[in-house]
N, CA, C and O atoms as a GROMACS GRO file, in nm:
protein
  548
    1UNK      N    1  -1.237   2.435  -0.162
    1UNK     CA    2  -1.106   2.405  -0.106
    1UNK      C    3  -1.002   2.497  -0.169
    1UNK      O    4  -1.000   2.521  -0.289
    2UNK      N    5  -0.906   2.553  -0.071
    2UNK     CA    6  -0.805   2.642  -0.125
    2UNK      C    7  -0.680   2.542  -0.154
    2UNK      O    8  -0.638   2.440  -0.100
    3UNK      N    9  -0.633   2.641  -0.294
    3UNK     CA   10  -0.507   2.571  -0.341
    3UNK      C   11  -0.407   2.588  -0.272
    3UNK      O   12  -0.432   2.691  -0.209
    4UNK      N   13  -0.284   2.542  -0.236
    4UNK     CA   14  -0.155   2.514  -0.206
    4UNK      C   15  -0.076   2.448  -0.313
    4UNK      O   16  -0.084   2.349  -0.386
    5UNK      N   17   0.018   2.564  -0.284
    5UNK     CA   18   0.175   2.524  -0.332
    5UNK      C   19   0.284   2.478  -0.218
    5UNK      O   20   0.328   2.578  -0.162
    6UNK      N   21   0.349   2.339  -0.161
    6UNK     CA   22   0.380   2.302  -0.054
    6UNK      C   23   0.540   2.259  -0.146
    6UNK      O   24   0.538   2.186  -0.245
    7UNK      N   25   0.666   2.319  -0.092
    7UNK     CA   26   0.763   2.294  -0.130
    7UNK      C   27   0.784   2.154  -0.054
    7UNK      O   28   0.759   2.150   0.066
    8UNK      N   29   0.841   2.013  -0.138
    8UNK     CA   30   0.889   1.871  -0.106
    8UNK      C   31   1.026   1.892  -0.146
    8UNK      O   32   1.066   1.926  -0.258
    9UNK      N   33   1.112   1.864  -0.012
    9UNK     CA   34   1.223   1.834  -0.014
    9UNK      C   35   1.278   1.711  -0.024
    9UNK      O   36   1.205   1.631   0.035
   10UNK      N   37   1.400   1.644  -0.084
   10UNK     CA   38   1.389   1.535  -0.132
   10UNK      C   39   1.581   1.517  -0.070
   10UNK      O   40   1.669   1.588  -0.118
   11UNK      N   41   1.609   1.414   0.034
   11UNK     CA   42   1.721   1.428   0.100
   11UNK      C   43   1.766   1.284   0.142
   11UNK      O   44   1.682   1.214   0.198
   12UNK      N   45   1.864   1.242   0.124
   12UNK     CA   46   1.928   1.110   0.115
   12UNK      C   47   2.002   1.029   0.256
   12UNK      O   48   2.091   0.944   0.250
   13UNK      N   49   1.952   1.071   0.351
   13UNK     CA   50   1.908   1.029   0.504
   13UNK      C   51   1.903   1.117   0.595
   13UNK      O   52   1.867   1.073   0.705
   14UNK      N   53   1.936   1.272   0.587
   14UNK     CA   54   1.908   1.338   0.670
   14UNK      C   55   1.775   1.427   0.675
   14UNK      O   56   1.786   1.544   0.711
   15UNK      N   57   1.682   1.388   0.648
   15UNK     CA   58   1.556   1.430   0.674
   15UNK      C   59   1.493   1.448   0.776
   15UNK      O   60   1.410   1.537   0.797
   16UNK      N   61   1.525   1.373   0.840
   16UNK     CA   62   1.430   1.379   1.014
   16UNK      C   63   1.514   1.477   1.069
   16UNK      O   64   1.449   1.560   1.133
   17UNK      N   65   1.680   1.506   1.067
   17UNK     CA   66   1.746   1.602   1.139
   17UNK      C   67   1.727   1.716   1.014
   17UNK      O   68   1.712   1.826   1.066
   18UNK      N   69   1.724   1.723   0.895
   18UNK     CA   70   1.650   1.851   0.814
   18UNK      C   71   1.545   1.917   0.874
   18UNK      O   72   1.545   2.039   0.894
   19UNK      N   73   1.464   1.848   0.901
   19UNK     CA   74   1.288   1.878   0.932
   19UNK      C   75   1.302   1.941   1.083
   19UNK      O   76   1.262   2.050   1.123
   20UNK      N   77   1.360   1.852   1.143
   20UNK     CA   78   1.391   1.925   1.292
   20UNK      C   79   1.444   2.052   1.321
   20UNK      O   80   1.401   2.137   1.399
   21UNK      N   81   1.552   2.052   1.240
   21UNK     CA   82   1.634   2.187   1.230
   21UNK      C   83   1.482   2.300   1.164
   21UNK      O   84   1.416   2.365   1.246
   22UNK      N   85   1.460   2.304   1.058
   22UNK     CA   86   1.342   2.357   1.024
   22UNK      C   87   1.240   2.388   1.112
   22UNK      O   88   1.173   2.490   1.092
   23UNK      N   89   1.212   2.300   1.228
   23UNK     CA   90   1.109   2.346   1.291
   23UNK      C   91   1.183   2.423   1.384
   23UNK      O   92   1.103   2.486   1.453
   24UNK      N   93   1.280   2.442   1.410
   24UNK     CA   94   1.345   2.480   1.519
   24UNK      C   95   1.347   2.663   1.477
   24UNK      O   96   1.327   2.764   1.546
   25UNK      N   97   1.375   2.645   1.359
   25UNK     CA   98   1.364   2.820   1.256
   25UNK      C   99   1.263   2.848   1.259
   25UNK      O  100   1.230   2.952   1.316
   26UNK      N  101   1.153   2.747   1.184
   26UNK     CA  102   0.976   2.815   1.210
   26UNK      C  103   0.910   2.819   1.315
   26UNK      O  104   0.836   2.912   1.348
   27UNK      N  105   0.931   2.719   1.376
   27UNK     CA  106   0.800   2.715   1.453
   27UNK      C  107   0.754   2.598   1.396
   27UNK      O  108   0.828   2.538   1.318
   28UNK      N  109   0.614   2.543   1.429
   28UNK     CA  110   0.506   2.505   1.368
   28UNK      C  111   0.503   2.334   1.427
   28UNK      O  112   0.568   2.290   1.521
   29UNK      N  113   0.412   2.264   1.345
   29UNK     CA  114   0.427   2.079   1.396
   29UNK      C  115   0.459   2.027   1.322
   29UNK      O  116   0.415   2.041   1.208
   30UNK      N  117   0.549   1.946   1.354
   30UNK     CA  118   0.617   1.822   1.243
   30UNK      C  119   0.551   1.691   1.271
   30UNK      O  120   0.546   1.634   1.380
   31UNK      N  121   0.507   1.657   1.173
   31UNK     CA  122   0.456   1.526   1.126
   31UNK      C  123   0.581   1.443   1.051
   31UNK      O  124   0.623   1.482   0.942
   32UNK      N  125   0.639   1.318   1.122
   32UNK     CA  126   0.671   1.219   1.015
   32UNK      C  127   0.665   1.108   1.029
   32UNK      O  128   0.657   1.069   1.146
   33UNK      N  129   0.666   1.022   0.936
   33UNK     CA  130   0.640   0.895   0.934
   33UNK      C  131   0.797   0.832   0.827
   33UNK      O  132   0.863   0.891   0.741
   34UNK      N  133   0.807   0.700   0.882
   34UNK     CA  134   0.921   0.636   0.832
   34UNK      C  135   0.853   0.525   0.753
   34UNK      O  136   0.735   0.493   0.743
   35UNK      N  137   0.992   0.464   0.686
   35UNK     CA  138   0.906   0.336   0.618
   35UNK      C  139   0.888   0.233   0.690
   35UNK      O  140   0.837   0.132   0.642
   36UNK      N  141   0.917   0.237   0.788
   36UNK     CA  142   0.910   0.150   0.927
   36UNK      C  143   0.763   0.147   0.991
   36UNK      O  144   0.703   0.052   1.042
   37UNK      N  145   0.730   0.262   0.974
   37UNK     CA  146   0.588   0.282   1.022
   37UNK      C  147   0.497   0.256   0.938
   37UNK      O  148   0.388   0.279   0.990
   38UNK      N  149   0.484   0.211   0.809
   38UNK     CA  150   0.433   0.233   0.686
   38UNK      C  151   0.418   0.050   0.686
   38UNK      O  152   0.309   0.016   0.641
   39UNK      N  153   0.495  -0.050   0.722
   39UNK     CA  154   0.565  -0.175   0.681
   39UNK      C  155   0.637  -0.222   0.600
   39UNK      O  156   0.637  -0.323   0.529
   40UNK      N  157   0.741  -0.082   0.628
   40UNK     CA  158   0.880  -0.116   0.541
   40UNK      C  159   0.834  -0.056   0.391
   40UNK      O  160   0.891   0.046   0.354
   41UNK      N  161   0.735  -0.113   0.307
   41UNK     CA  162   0.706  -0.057   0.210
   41UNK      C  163   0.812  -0.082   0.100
   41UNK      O  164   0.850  -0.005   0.012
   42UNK      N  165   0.854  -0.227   0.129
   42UNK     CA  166   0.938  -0.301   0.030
   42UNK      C  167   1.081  -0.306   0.022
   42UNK      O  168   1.150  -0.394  -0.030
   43UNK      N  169   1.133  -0.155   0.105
   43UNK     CA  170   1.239  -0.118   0.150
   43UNK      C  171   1.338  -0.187   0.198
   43UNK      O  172   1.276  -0.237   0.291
   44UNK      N  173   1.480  -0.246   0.212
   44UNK     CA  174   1.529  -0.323   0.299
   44UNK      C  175   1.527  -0.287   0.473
   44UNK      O  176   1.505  -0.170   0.508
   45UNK      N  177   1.542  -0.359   0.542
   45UNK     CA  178   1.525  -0.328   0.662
   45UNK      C  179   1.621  -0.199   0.736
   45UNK      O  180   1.584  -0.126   0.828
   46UNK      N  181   1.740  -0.197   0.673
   46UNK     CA  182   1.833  -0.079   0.715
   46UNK      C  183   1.802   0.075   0.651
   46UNK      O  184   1.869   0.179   0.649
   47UNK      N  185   1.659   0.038   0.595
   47UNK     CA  186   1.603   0.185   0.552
   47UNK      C  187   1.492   0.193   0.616
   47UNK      O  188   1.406   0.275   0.587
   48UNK      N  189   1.478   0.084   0.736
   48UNK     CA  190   1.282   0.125   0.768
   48UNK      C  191   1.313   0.272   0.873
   48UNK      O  192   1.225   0.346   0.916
   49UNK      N  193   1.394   0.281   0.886
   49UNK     CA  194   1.419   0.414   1.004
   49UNK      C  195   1.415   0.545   0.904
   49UNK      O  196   1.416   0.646   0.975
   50UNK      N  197   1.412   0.577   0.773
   50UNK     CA  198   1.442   0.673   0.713
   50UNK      C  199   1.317   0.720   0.695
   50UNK      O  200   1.224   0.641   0.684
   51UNK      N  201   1.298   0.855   0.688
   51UNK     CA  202   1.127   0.930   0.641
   51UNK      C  203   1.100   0.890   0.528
   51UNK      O  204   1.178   0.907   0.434
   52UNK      N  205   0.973   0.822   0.516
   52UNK     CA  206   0.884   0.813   0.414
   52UNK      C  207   0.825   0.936   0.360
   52UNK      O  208   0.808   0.968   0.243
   53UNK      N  209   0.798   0.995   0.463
   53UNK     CA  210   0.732   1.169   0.416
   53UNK      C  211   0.725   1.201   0.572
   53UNK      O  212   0.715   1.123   0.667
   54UNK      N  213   0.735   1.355   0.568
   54UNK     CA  214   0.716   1.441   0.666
   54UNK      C  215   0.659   1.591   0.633
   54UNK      O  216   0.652   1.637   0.519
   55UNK      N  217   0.626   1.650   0.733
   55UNK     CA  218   0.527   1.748   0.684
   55UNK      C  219   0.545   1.842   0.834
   55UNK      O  220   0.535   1.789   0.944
   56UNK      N  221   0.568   1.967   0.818
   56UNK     CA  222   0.618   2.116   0.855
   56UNK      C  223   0.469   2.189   0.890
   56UNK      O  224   0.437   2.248   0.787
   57UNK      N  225   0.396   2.202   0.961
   57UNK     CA  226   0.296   2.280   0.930
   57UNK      C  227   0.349   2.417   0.988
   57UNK      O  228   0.357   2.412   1.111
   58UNK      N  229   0.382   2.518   0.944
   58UNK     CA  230   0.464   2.631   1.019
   58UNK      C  231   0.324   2.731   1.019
   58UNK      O  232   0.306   2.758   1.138
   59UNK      N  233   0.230   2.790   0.948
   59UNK     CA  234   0.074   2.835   1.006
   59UNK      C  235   0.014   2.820   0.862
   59UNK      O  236   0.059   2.740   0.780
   60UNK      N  237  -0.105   2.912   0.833
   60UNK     CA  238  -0.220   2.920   0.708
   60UNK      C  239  -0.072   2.872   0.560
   60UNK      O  240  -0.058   2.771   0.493
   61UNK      N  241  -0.016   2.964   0.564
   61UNK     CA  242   0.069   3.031   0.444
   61UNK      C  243   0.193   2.944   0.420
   61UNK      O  244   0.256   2.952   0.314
   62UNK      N  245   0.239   2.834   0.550
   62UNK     CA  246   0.400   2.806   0.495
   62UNK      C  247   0.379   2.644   0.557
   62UNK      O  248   0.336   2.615   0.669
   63UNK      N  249   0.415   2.565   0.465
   63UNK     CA  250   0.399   2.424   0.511
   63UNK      C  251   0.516   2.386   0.415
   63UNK      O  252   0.546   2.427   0.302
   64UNK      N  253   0.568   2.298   0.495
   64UNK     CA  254   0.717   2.243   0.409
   64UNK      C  255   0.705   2.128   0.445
   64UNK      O  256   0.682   2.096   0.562
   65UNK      N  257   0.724   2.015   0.312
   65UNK     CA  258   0.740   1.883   0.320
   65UNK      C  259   0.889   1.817   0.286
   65UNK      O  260   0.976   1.860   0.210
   66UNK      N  261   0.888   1.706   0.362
   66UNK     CA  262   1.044   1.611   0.316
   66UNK      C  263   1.021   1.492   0.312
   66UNK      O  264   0.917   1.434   0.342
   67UNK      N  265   1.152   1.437   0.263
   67UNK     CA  266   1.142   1.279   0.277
   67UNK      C  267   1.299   1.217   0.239
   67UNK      O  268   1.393   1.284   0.197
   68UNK      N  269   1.296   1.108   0.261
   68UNK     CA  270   1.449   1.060   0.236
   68UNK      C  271   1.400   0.992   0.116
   68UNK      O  272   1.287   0.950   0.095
   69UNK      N  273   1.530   0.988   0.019
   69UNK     CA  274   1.500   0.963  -0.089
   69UNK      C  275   1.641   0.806  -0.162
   69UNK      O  276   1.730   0.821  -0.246
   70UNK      N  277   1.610   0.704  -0.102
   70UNK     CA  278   1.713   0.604  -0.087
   70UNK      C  279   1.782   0.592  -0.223
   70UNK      O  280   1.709   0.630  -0.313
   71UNK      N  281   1.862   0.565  -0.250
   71UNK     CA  282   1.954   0.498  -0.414
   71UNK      C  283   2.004   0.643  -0.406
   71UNK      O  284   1.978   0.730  -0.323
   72UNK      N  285   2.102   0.645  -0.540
   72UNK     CA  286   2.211   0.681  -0.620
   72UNK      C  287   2.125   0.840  -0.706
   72UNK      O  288   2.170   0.952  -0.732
   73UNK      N  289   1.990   0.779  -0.728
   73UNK     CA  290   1.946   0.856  -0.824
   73UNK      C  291   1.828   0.956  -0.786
   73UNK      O  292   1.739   0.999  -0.859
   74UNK      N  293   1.855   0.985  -0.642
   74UNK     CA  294   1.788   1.085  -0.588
   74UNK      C  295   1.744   1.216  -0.660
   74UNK      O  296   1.830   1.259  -0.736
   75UNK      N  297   1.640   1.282  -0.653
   75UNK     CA  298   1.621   1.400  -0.692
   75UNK      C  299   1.669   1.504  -0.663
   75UNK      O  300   1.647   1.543  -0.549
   76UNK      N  301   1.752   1.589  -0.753
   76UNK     CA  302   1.818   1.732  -0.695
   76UNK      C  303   1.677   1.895  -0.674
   76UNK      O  304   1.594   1.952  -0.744
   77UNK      N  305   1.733   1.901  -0.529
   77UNK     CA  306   1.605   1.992  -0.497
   77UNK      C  307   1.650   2.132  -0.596
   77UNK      O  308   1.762   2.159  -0.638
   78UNK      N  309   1.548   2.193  -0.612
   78UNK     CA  310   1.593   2.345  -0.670
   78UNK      C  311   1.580   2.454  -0.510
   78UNK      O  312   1.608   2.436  -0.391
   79UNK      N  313   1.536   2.538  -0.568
   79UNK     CA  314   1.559   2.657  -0.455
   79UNK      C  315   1.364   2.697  -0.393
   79UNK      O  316   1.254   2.695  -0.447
   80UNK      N  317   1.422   2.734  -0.239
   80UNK     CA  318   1.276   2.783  -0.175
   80UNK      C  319   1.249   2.956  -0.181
   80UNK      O  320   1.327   3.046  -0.149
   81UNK      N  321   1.187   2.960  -0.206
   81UNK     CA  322   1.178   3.146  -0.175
   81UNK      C  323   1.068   3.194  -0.093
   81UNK      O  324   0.955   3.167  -0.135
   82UNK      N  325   1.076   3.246  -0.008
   82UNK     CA  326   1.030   3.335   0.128
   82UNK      C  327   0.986   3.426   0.078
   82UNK      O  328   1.032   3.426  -0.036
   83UNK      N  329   0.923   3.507   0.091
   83UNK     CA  330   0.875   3.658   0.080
   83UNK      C  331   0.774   3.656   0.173
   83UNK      O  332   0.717   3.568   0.237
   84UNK      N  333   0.762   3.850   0.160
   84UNK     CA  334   0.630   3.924   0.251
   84UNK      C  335   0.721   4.023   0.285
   84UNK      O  336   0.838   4.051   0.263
   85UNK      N  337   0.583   4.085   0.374
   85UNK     CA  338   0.632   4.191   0.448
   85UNK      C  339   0.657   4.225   0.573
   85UNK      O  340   0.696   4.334   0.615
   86UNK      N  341   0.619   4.076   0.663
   86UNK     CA  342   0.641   4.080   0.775
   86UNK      C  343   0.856   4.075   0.822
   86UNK      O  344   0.931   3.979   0.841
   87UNK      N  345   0.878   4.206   0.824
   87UNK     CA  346   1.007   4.194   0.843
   87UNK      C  347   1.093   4.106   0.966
   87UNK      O  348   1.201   4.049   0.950
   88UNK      N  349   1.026   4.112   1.070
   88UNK     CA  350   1.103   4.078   1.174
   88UNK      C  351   1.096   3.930   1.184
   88UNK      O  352   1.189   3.885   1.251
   89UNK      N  353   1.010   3.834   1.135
   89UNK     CA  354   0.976   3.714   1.092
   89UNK      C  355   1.048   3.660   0.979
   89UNK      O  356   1.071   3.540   0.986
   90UNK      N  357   1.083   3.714   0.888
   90UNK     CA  358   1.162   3.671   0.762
   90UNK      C  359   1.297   3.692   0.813
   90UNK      O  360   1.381   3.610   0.775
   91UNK      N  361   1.334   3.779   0.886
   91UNK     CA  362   1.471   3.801   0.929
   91UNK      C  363   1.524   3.680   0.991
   91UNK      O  364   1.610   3.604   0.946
   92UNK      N  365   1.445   3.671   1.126
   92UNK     CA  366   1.447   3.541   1.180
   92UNK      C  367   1.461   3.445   1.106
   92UNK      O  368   1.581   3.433   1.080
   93UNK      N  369   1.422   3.396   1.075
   93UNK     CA  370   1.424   3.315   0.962
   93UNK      C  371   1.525   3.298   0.882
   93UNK      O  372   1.574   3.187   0.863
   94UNK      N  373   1.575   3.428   0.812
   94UNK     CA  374   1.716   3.398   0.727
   94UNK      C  375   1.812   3.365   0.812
   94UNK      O  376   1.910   3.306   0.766
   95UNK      N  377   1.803   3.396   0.964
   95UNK     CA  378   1.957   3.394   1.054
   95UNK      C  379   1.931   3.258   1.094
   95UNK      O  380   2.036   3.195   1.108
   96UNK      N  381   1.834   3.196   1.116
   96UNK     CA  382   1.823   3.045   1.151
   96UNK      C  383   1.889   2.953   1.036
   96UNK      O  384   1.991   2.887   1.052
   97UNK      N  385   1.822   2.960   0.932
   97UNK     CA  386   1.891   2.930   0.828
   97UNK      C  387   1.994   2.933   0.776
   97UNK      O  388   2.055   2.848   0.711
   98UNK      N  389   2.018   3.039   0.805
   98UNK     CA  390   2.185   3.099   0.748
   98UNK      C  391   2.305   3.024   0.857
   98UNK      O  392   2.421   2.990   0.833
   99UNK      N  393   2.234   3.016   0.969
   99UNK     CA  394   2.348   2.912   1.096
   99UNK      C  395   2.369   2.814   1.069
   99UNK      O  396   2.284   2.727   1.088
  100UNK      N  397   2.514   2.781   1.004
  100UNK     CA  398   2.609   2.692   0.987
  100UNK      C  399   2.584   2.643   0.799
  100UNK      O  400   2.608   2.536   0.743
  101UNK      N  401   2.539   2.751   0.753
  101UNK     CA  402   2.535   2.762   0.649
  101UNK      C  403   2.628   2.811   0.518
  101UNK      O  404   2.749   2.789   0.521
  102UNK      N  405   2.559   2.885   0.392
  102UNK     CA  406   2.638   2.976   0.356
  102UNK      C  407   2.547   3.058   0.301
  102UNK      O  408   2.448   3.021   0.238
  103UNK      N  409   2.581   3.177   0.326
  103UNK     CA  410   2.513   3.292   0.289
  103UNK      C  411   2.553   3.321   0.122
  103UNK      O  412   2.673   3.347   0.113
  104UNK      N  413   2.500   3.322   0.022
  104UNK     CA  414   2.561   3.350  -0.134
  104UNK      C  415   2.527   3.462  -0.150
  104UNK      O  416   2.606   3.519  -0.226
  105UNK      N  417   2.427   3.540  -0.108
  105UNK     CA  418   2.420   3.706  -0.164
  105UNK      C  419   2.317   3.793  -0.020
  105UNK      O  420   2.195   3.788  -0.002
  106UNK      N  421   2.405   3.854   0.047
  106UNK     CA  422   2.347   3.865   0.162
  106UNK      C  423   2.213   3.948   0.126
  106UNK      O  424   2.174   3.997   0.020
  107UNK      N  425   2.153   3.943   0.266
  107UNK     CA  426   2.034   3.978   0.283
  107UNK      C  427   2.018   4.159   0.263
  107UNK      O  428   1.996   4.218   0.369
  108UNK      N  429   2.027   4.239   0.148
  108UNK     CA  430   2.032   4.324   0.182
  108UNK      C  431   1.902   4.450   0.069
  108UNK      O  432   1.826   4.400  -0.015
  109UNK      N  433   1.906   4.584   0.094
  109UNK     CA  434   1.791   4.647   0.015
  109UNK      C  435   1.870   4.605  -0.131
  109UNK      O  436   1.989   4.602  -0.160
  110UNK      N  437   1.738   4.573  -0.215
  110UNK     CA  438   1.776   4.555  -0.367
  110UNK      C  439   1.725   4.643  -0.486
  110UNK      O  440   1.610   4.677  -0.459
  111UNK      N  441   1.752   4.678  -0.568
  111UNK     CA  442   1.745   4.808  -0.661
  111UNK      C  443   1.602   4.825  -0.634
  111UNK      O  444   1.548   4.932  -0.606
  112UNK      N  445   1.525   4.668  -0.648
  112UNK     CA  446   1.380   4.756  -0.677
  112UNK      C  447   1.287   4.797  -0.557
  112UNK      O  448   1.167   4.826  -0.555
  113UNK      N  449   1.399   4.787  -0.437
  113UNK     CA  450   1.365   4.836  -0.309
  113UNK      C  451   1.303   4.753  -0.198
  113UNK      O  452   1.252   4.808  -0.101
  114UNK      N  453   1.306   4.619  -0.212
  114UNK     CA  454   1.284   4.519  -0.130
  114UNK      C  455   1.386   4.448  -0.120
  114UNK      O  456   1.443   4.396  -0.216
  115UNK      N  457   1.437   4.434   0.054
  115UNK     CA  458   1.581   4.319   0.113
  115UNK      C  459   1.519   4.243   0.035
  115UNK      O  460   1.398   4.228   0.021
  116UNK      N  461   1.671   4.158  -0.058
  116UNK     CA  462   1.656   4.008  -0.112
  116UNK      C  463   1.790   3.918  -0.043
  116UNK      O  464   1.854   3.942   0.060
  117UNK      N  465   1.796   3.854  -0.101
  117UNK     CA  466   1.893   3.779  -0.007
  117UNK      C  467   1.884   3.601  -0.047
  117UNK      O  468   1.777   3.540  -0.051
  118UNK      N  469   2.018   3.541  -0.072
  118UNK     CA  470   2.025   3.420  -0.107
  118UNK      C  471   2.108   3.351   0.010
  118UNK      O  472   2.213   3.402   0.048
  119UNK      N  473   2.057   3.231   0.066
  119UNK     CA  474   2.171   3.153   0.125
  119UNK      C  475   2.129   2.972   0.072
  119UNK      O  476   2.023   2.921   0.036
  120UNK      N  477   2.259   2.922   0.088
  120UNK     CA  478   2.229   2.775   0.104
  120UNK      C  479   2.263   2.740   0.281
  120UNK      O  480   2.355   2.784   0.349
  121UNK      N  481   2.126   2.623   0.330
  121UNK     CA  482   2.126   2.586   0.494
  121UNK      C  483   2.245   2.469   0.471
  121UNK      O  484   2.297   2.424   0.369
  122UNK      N  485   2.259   2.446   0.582
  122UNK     CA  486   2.318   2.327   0.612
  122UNK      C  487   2.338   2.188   0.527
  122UNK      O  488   2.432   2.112   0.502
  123UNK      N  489   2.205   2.194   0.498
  123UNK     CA  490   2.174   2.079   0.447
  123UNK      C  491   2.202   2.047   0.287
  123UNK      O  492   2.209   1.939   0.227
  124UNK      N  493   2.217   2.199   0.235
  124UNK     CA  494   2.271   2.212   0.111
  124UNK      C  495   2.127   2.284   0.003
  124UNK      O  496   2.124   2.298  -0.120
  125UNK      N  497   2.020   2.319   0.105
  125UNK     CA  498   1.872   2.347   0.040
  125UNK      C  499   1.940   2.519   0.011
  125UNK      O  500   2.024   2.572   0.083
  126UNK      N  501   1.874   2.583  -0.115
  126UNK     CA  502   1.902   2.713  -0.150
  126UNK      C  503   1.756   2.748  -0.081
  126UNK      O  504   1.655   2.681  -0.057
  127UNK      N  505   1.793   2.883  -0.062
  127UNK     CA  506   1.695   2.952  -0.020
  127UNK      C  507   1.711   3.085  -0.071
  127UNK      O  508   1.811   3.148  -0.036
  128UNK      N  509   1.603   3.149  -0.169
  128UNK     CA  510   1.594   3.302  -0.128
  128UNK      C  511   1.463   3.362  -0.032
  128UNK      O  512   1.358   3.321   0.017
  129UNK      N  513   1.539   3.479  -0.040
  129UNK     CA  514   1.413   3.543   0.046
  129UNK      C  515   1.389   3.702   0.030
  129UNK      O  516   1.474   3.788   0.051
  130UNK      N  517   1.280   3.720  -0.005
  130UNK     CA  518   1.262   3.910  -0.042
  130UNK      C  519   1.109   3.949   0.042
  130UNK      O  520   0.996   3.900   0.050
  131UNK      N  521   1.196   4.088   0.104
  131UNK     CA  522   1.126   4.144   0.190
  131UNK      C  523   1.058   4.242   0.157
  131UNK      O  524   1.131   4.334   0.120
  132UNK      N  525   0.920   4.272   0.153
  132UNK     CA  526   0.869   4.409   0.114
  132UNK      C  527   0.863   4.487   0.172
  132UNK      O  528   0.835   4.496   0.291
  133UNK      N  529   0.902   4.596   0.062
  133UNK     CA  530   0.927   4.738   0.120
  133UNK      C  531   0.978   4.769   0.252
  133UNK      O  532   0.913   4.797   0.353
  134UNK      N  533   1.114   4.760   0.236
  134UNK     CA  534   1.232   4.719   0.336
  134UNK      C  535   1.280   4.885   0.370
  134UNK      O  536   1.333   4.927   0.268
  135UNK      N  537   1.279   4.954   0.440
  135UNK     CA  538   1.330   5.075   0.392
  135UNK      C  539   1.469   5.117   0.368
  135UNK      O  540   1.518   5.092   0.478
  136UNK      N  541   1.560   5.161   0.299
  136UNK     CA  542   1.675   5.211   0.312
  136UNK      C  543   1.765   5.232   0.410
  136UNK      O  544   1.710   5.319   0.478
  137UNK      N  545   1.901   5.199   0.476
  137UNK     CA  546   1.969   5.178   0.572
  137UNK      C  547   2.022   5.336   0.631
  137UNK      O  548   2.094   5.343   0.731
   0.00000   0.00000   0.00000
């Protein structure tokens, strides 16, 4: 069995419209389940509608997970990072993301000669992303 590293996003009711938006940038199938579907799962009833977990399959290489994460003391996500060399795919990608976002260090060639590029989405998730061997403008 091959290993995976699967980034879990951790979001305080907007998960199902996170995940959506996401598939809408990748591609791929979304799987989710609520705590509603689960039987509540101890939850009060005005949380059975919130994701229990959800799951991104975007192809072999990129699978992104979420979930709503109820109370005060939610987990703060850190940052996702993208790479490769498929350029026209990562691009995509940053401009989906980057819509209605904020871009913090644009997408551009970086000293050691691969586009890097930072934004935070919508949702407040950081993202970088570095492109290989990007050529010069």
């Amino acid at each position: 069995m091959t290993t995976r590293l699967n980034p879990y996003l951790a979001f305080q009711g907007p998960a199902r419209e996170a995940m959506e938006f996401y598939q809408s940038v990748f591609g791929g199938e979304l799987n989710v389940m609520t705590f509603g579907d689960m039987g509540g799962m101890g939850m009060p009833e005005e949380s059975h509608g919130l994701v229990m977990h959800s799951d991104l399959m975007v192809n072999d290489g990129v699978t992104l997970m979420g979930s709503d994460q109820p109370g005060d003391d939610a987990p703060v996500n850190g940052s996702v990072s993208l790479s490769g060399d498929d350029d026209a795919t990562l691009r995509a990608w940053w401009a989906g993301l980057a819509e209605g976002g904020e871009v913090t260090l644009p997408l551009e060639v970086a000293p050691w000669g691969d586009a890097f590029g930072q934004l935070t989405d919508k949702f407040g998730i950081a993202w970088m992303f570095n492109i290989a061997g990007t050529p010069a403008a």
